[in-house]
KEKOL-823384 format. One line per 5 residues: their letters; for each residue x, y, z of N, C-alpha, C, O. Coordinates in Angstrom, 1 decimal. Layout:
residues N
a	X Y Z X Y Z X Y Z X Y Z; ...
***
This chain:
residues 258
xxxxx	163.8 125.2 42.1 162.5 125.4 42.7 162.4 126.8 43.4 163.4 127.2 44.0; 161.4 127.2 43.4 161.4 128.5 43.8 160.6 128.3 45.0 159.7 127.5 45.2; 161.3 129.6 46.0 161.0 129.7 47.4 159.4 130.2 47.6 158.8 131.0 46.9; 158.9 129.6 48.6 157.4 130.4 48.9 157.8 132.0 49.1 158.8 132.6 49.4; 156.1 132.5 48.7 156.7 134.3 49.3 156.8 134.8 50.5 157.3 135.9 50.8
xxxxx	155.9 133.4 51.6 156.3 134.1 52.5 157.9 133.9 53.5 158.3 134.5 54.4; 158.6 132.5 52.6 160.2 132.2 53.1 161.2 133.4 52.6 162.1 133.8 53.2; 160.8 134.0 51.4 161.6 134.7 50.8 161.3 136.2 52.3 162.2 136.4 53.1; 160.3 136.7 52.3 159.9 137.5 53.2 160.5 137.5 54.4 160.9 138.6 54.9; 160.5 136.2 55.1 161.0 136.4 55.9 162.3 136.2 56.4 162.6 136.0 57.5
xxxxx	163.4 136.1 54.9 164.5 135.8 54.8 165.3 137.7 54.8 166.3 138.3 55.4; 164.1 138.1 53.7 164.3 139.7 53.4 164.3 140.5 54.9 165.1 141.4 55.0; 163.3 140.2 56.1 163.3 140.9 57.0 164.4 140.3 58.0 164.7 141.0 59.0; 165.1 139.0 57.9 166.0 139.0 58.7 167.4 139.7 58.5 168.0 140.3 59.4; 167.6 139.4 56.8 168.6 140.8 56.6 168.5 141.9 57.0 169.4 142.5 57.6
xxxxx	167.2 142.6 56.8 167.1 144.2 57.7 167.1 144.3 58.7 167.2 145.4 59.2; 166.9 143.2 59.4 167.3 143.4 60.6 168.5 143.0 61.3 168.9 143.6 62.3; 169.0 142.3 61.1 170.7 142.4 60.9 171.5 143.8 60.9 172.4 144.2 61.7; 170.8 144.6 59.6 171.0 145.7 59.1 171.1 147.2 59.4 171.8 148.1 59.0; 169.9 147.2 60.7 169.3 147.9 61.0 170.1 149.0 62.4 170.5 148.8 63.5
xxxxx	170.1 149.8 61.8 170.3 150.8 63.4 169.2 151.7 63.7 168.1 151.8 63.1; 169.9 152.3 64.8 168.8 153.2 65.3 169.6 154.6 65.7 170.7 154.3 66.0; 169.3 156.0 65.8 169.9 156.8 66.2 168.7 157.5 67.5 167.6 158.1 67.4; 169.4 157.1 68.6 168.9 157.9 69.7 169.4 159.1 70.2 170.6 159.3 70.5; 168.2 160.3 70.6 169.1 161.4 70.9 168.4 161.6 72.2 167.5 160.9 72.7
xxxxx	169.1 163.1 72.8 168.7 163.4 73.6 169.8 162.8 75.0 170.5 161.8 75.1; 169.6 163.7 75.8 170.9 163.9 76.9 170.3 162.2 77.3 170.7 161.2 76.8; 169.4 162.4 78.2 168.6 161.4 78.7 168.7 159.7 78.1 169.0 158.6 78.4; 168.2 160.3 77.4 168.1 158.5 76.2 169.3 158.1 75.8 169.2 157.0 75.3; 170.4 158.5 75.7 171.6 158.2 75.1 172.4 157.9 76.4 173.2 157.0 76.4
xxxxx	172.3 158.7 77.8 173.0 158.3 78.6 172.7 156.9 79.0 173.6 156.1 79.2; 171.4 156.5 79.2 170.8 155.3 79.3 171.2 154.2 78.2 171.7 153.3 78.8; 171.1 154.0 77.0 172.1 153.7 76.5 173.1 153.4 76.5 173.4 152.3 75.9; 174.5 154.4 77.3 175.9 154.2 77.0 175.8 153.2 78.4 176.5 152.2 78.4; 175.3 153.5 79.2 175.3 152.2 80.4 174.7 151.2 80.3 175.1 150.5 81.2
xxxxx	173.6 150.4 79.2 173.2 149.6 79.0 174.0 148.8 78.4 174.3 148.9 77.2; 174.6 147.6 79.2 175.8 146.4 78.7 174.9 145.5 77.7 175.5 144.7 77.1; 173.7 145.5 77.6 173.3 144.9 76.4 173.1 145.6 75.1 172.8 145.0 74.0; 173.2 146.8 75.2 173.3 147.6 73.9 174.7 147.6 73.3 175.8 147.8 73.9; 174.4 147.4 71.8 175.8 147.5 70.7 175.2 148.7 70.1 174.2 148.9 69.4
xxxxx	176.5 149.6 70.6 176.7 151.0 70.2 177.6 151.1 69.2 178.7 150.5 69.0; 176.9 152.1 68.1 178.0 152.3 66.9 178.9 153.8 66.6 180.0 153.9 66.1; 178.2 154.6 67.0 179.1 155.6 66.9 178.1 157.3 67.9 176.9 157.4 67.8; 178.6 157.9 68.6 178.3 158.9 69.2 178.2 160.1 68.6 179.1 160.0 67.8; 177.9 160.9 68.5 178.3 162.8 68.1 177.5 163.3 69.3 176.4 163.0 69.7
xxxxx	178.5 164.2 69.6 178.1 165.2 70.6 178.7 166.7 70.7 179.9 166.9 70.3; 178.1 167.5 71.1 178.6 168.8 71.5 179.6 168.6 72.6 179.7 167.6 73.3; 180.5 169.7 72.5 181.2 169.9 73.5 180.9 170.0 75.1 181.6 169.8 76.1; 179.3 170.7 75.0 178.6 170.6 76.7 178.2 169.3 76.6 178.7 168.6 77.4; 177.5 168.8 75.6 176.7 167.3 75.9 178.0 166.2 76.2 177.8 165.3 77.0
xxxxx	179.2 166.5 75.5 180.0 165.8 76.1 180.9 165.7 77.5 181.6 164.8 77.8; 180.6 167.1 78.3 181.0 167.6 79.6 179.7 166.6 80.3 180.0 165.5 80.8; 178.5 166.9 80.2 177.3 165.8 80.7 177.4 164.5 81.1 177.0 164.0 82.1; 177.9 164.1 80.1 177.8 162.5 79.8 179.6 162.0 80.2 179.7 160.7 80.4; 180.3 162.5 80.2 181.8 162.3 79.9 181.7 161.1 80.8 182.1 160.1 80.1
xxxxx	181.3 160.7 82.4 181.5 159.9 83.2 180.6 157.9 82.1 180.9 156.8 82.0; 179.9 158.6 81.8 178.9 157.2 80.8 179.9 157.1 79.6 180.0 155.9 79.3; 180.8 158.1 78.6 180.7 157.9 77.9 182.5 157.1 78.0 183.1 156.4 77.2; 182.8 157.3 79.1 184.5 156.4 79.1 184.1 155.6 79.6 184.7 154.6 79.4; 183.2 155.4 80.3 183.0 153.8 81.0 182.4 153.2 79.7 183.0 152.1 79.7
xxxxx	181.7 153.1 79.0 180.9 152.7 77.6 182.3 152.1 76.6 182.2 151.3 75.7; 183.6 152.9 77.0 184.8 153.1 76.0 184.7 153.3 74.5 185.5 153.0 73.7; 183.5 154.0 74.4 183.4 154.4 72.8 184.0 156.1 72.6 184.2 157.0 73.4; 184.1 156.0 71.5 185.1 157.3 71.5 184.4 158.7 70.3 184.2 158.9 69.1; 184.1 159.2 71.3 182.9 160.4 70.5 183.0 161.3 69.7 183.8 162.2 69.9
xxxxx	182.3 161.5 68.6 182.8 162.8 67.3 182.1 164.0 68.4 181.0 164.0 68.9; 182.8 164.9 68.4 182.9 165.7 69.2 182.9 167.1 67.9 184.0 167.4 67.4; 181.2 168.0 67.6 180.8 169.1 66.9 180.3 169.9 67.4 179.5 170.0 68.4; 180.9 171.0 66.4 180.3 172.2 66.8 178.5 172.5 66.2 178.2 172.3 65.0; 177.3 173.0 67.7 176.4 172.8 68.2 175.5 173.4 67.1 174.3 173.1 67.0
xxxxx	176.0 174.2 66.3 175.8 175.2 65.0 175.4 174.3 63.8 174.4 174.4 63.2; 176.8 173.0 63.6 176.5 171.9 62.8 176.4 170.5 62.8 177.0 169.6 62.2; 175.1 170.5 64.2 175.1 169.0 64.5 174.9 167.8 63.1 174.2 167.9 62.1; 175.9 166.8 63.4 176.1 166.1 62.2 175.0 165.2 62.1 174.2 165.4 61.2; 174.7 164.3 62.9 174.1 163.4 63.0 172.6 163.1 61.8 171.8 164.0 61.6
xxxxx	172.6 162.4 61.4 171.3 162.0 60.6 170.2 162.1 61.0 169.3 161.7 60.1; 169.6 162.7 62.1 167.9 162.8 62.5 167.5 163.9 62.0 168.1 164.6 61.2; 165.9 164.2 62.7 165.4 165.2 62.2 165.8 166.5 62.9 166.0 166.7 64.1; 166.0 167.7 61.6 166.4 168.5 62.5 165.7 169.5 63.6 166.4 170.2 64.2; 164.5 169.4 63.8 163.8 169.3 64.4 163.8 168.9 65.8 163.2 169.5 66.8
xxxxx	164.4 167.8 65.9 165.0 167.3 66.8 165.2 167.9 68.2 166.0 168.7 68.1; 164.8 167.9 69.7 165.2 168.3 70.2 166.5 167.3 71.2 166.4 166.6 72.2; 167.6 167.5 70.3 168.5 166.5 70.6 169.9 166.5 72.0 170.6 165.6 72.4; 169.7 167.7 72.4 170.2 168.3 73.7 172.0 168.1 73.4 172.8 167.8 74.3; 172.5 168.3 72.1 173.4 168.0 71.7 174.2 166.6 72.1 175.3 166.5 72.6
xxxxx	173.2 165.5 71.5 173.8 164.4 71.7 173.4 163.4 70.8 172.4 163.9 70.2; 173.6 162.1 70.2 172.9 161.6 68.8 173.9 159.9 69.1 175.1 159.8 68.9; 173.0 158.9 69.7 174.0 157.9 69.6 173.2 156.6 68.3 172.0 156.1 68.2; 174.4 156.6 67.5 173.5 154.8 66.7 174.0 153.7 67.3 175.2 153.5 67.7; 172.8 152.7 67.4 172.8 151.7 68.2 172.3 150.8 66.8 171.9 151.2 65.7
xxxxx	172.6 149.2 67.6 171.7 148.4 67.1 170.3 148.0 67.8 170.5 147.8 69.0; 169.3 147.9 67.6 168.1 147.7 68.4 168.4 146.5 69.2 169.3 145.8 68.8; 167.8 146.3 70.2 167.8 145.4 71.5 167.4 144.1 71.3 166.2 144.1 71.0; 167.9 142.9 71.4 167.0 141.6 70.5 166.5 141.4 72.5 167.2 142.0 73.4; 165.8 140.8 72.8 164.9 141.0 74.0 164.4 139.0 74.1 163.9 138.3 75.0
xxxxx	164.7 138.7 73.1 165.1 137.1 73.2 163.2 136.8 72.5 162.5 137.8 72.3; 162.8 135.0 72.4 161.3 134.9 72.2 160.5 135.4 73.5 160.9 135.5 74.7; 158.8 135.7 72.8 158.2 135.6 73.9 158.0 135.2 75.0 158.0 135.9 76.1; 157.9 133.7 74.8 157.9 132.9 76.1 158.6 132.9 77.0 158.1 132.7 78.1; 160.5 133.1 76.9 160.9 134.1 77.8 161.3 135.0 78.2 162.0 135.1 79.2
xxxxx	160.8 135.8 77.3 160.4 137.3 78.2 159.1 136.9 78.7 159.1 137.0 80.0; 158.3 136.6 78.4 156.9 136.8 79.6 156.8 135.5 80.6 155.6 135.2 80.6; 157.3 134.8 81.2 157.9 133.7 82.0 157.9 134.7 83.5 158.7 135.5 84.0; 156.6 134.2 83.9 156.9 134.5 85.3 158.2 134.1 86.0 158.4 132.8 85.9; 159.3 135.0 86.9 160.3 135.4 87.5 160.3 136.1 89.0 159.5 136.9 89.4
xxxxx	161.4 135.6 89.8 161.2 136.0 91.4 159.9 135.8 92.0 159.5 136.5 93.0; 158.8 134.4 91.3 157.7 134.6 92.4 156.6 135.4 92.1 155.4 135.2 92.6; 156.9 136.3 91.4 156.2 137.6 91.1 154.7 136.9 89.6 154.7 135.8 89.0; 154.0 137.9 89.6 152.8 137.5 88.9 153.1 138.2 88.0 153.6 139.3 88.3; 153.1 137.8 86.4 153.5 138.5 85.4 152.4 139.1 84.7 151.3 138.6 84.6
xxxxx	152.7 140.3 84.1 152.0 141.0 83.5 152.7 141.4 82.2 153.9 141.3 82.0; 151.8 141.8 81.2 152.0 141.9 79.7 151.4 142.6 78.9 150.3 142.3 78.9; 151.8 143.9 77.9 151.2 144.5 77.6 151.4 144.0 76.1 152.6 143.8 75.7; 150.1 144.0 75.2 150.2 143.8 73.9 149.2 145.2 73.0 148.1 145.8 73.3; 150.2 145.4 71.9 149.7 146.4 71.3 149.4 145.8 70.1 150.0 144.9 69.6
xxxxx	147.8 146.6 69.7 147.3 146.2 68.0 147.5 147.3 67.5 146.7 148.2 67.6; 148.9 147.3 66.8 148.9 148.1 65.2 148.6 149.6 65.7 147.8 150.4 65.1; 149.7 149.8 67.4 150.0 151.5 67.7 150.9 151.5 67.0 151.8 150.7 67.2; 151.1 152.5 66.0 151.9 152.7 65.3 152.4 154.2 66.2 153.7 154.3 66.4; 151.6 155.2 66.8 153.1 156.1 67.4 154.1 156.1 68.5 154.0 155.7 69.6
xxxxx	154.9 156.7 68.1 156.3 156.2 68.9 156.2 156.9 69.7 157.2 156.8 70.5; 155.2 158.0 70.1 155.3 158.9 71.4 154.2 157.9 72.3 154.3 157.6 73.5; 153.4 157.5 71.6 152.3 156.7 72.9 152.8 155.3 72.9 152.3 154.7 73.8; 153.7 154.7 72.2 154.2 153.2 72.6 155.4 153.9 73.4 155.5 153.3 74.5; 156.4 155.1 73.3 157.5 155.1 74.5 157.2 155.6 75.7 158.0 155.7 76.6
xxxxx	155.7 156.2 75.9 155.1 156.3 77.3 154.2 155.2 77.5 153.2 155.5 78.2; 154.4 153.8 77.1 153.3 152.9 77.0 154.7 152.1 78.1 154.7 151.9 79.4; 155.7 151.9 77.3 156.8 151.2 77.9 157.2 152.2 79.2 158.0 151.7 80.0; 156.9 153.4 79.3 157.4 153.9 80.9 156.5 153.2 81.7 157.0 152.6 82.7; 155.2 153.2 81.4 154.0 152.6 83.0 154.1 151.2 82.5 153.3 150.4 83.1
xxxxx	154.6 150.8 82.0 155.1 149.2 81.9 156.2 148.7 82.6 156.3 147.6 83.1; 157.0 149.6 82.6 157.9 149.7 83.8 157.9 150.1 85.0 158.5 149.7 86.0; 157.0 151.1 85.1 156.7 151.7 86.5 155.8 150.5 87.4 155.8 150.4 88.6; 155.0 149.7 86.6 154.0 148.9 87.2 154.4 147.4 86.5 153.4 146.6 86.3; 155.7 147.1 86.3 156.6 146.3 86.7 155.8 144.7 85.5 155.9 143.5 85.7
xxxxx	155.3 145.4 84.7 155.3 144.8 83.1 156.9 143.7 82.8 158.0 144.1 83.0; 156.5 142.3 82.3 157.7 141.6 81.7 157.7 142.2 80.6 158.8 142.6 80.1; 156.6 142.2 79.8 157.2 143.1 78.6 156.0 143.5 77.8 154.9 143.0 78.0; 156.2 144.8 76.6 155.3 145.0 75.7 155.8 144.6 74.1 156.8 145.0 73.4; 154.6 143.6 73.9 154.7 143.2 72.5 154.3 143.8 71.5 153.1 143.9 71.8
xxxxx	154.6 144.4 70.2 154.2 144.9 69.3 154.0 143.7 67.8 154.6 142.6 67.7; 153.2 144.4 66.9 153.6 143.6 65.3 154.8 144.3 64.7 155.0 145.5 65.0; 155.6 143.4 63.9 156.6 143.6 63.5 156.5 144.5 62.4 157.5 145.0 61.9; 155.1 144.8 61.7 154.4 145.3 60.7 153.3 146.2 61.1 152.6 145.9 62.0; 153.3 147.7 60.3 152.4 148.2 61.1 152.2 148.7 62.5 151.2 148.7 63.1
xxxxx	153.3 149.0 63.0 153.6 149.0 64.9 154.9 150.4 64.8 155.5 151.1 63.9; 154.9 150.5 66.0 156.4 151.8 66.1 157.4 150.8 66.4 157.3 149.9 67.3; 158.4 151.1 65.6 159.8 150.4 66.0 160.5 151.4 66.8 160.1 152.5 67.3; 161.7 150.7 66.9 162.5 151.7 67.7 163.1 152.7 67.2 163.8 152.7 66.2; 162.8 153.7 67.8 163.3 154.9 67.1 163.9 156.2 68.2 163.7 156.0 69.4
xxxxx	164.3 157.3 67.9 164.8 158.4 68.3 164.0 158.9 69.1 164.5 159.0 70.3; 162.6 159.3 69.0 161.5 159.5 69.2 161.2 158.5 70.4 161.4 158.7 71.6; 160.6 157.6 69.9 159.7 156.4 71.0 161.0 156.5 72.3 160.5 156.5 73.4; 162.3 156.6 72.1 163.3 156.0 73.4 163.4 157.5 74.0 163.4 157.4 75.3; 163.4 158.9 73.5 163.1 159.9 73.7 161.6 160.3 74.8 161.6 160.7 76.0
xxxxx	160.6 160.0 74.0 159.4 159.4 75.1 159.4 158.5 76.1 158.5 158.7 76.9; 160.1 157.4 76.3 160.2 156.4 77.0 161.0 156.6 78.1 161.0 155.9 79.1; 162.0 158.1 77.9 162.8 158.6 79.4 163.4 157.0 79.6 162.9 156.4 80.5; 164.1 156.5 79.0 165.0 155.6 79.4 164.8 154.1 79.7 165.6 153.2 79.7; 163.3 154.0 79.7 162.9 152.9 79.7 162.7 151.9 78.6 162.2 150.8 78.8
xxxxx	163.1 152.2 77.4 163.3 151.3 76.3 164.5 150.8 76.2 164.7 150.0 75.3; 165.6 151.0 77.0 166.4 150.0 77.8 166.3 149.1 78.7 167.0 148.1 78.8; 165.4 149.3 79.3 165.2 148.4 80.5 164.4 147.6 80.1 164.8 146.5 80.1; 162.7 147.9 79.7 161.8 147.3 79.4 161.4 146.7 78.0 161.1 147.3 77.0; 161.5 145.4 78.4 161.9 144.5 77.1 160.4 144.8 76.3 159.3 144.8 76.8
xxxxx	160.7 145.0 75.0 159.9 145.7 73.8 160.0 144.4 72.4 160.8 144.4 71.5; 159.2 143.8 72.6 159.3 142.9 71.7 158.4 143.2 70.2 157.4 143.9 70.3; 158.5 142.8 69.0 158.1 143.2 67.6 157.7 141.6 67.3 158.7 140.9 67.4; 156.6 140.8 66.9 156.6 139.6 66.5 155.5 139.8 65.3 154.8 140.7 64.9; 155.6 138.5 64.7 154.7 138.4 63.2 153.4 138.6 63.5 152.8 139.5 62.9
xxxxx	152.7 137.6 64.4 151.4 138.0 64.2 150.9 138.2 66.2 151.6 138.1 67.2; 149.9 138.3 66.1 149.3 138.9 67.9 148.4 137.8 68.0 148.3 137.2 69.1; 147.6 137.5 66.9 146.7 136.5 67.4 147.7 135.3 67.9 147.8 134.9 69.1; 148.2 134.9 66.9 149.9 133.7 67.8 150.5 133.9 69.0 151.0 133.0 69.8; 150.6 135.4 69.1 151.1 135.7 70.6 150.0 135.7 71.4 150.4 135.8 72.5
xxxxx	148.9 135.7 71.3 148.2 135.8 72.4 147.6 134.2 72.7 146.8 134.0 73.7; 147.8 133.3 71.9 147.4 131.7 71.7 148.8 131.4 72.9 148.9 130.9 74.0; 149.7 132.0 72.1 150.7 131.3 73.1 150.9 131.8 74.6 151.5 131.2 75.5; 150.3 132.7 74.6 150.3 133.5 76.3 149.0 132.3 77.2 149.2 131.7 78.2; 147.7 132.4 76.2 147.4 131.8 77.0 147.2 130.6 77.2 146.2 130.2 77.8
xxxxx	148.6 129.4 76.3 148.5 128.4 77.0 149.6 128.1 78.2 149.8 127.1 78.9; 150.2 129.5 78.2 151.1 129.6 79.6 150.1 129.8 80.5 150.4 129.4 81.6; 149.2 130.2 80.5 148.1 130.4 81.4 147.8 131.9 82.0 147.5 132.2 83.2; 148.0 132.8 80.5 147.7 134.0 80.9 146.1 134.2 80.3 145.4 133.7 79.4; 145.9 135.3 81.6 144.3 135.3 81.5 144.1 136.7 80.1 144.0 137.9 80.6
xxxxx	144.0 136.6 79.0 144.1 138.1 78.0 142.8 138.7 77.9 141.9 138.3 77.1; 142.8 139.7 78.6 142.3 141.1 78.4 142.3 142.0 77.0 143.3 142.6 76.5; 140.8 141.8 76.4 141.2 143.0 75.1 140.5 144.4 75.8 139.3 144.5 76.2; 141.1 145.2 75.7 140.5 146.9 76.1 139.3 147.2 74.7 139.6 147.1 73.5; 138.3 147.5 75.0 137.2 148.1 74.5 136.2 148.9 75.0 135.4 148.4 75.8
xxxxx	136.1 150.1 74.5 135.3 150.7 75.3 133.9 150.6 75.0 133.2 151.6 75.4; 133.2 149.4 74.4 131.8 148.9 73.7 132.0 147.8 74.6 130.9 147.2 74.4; 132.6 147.1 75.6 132.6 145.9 75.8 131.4 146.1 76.9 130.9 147.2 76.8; 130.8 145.3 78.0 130.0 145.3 78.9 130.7 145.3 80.3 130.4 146.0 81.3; 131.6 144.6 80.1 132.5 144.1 81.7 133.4 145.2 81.9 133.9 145.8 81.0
xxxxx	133.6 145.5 82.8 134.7 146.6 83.2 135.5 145.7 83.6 135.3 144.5 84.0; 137.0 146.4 83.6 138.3 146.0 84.1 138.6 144.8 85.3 139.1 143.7 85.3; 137.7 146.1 86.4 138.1 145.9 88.1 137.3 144.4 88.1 137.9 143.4 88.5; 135.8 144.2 87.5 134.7 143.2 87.6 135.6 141.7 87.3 135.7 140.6 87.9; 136.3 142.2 85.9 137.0 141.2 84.9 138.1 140.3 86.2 138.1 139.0 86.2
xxxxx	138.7 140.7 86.7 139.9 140.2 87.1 139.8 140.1 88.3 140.9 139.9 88.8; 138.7 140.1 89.3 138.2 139.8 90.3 138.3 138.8 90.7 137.5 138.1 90.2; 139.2 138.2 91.7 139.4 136.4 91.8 140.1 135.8 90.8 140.0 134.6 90.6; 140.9 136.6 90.1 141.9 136.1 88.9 143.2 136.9 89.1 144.0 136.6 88.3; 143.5 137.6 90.0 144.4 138.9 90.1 145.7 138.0 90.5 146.9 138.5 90.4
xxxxx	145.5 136.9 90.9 147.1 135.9 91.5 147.3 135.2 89.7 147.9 134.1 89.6; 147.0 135.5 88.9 146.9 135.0 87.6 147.8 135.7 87.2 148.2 136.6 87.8; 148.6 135.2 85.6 148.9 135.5 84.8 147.8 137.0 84.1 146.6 136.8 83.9; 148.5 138.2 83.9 147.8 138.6 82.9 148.0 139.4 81.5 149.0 140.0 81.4; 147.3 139.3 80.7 148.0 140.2 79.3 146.8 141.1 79.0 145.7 140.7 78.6
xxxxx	147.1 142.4 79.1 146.6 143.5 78.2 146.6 143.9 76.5 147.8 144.0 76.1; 145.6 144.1 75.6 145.4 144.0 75.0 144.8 145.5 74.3 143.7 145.8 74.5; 145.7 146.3 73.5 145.2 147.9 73.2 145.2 148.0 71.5 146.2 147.7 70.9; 144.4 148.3 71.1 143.7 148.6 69.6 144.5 150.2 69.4 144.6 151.0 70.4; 144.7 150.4 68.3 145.1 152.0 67.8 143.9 152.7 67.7 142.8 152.2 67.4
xxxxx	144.6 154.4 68.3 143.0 155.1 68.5 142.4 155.1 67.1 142.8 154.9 66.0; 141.1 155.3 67.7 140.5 155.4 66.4 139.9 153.7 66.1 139.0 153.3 66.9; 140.3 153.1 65.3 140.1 151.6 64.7 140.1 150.7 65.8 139.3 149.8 65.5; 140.6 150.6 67.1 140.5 149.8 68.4 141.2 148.7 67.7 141.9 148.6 66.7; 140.7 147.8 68.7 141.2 146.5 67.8 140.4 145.6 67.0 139.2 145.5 67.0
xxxxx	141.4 144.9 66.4 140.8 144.4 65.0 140.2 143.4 65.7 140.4 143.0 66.8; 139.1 142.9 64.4 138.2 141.4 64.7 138.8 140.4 65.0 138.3 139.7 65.9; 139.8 139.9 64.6 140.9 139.1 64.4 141.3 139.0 66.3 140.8 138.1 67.0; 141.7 139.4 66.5 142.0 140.1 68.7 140.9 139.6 69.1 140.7 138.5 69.6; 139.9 140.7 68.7 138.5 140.6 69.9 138.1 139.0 70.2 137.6 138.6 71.2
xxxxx	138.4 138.1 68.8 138.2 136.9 68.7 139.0 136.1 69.6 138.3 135.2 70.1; 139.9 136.1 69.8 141.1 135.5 70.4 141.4 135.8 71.3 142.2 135.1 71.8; 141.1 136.8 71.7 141.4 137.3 73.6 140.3 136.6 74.6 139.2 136.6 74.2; 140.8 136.1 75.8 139.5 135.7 76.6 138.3 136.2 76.6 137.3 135.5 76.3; 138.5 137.8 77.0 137.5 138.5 77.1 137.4 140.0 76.8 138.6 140.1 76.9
xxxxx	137.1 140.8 76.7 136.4 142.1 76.5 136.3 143.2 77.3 135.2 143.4 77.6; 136.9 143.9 77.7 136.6 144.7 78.7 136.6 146.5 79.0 136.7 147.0 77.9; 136.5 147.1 79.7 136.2 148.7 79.3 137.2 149.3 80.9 137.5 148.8 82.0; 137.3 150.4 80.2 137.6 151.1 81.5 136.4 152.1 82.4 136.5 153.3 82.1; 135.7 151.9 83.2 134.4 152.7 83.2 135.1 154.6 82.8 136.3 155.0 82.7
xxxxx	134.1 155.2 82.6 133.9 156.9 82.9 133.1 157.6 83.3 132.0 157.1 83.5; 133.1 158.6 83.7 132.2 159.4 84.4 130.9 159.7 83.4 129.7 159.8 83.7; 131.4 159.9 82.3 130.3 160.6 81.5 130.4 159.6 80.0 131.4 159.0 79.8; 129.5 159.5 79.3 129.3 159.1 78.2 130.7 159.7 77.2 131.2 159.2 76.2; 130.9 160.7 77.8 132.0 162.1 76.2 133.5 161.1 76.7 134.5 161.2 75.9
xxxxx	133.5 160.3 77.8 134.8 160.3 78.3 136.2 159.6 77.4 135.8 158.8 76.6; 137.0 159.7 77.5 137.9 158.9 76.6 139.7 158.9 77.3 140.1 159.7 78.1; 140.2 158.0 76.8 141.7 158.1 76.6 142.5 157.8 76.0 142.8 156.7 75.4; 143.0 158.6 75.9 144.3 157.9 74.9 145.1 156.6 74.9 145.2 156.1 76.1; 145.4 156.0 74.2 146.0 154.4 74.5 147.1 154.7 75.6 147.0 153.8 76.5
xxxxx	148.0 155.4 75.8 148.7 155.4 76.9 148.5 155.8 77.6 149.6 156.1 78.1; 147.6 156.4 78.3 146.7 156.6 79.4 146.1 155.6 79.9 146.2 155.3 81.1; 145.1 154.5 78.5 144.3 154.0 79.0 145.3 152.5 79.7 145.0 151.8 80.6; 146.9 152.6 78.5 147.1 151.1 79.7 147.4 152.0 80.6 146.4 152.2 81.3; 148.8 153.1 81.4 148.9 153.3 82.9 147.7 152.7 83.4 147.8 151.9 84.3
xxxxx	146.4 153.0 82.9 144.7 152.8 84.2 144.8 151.4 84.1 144.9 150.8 85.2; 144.9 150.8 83.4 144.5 149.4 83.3 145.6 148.4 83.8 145.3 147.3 84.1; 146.9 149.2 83.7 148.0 148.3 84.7 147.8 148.6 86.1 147.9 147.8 86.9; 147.5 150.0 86.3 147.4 150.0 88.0 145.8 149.0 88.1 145.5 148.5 89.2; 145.2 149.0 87.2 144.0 148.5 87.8 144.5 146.9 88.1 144.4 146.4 89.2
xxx	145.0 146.3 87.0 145.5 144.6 87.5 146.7 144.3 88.5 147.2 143.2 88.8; 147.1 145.6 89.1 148.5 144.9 89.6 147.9 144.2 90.4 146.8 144.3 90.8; 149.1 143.2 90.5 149.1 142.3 92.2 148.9 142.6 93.1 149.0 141.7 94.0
***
């Protein structure tokens, strides 16, 4: 008997992900990395300075580094790259199900950022810095259609794609059904909506909350707007005004903190 297409599917993405590494570069992102006891590190190259840099991270890590000359960095990324002579492959971070990562913890009021189908790795690894700065349990992405982890995004993210759990799941409308029968109150960002932010969460602020961001351009899909509590905008001064999706969550996390 033959398998449905979507068992086979999701038989095929568990191998790749099994499969899967990631090559992080840059002085910064890789030192973060070699100290991260939940990261499985596969192999290092570095310059002879990048290895003077790091030398204290990289014996305590006890991985043992291909050490090239700066003329013919080996490593597989783009050359392009501004890689500060360093290049570590990792396996990606498994960050465990939803429900516990977003499980309010110490007391504290949990907050949650969900992305619709941002596919770039420069505005999801500054999405996950003010997710951490403003003390986010985590940001959820689709496993399809979304930025994975990459060189780039952990590069942008200055270190915080170690720390701040970055979850990839099948679908958003499911994640956002399940948030809010934990009793998160979900926020979709729209700049057509009527309610502003500050209005929305007024007397709800000791609440659970989840943020909700559409890719520029397309916002978010019908499918979200349907399924999120409510609707909401960030005001502006002028009609022309706009932001970028990682702009607009930093505004919209400082606007909900606790």
């Amino acid at each position: 008997m033959q398998k449905p297409k979507w068992v086979i599917e999701k038989e095929q993405e568990k191998r790749a992900s099994a499969n899967a590494t990631v090559w992080l570069f840059g002085l910064h992102a890789v030192r973060d990395a070699l100290v991260n006891p939940n990261r499985e590190r596969l192999r290092l190259i570095v310059t002879k300075n990048a290895f003077n840099k790091l030398e204290a991270e990289i014996n305590a890590a006890g991985i043992t580094p291909e050490i090239v000359d700066p003329r013919k960095f080996t490593a597989p990324i783009d050359p392009q790259s501004v890689h500060q002579g360093a290049a570590l492959e990792v396996k990606p971070l498994d960050w465990g199900p939803l429900e516990e990562a977003c499980m309010a913890a110490d007391g504290q009021v949990p907050r949650v950022v969900l992305l619709d189908r941002v596919t770039d790795p420069h505005n999801v690894g500054a999405i996950l810095r003010s997710a951490e700065v403003f003390g986010a349990r985590a940001v959820v992405s689709l496993l399809r259609h979304s930025a994975p982890e990459t060189g780039a995004l952990a590069k942008t993210a200055s270190g915080a794609l170690e720390r701040q759990p970055y979850l990839r799941i099948r679908n958003l409308a499911d994640a956002i059904t399940t948030l809010q029968q934990m009793g998160y109150f979900v926020l979709g960002l729209d700049g057509e909506a009527e309610t502003d932010i500050a209005t929305a969460v007024e007397g709800k602020i000791d609440r659970p909350i989840a943020l909700v961001f559409g890719a520029e351009g397309p916002g978010l899909r019908q499918k979200t707007k349907e399924t999120v509590d409510m609707l909401v905008k960030i005001p502006y001064a002028s009609d022309f005004g706009s932001l970028n999706v990682s702009n607009a969550a930093a505004v919209a996390l400082y606007a909900v903190r606790p």
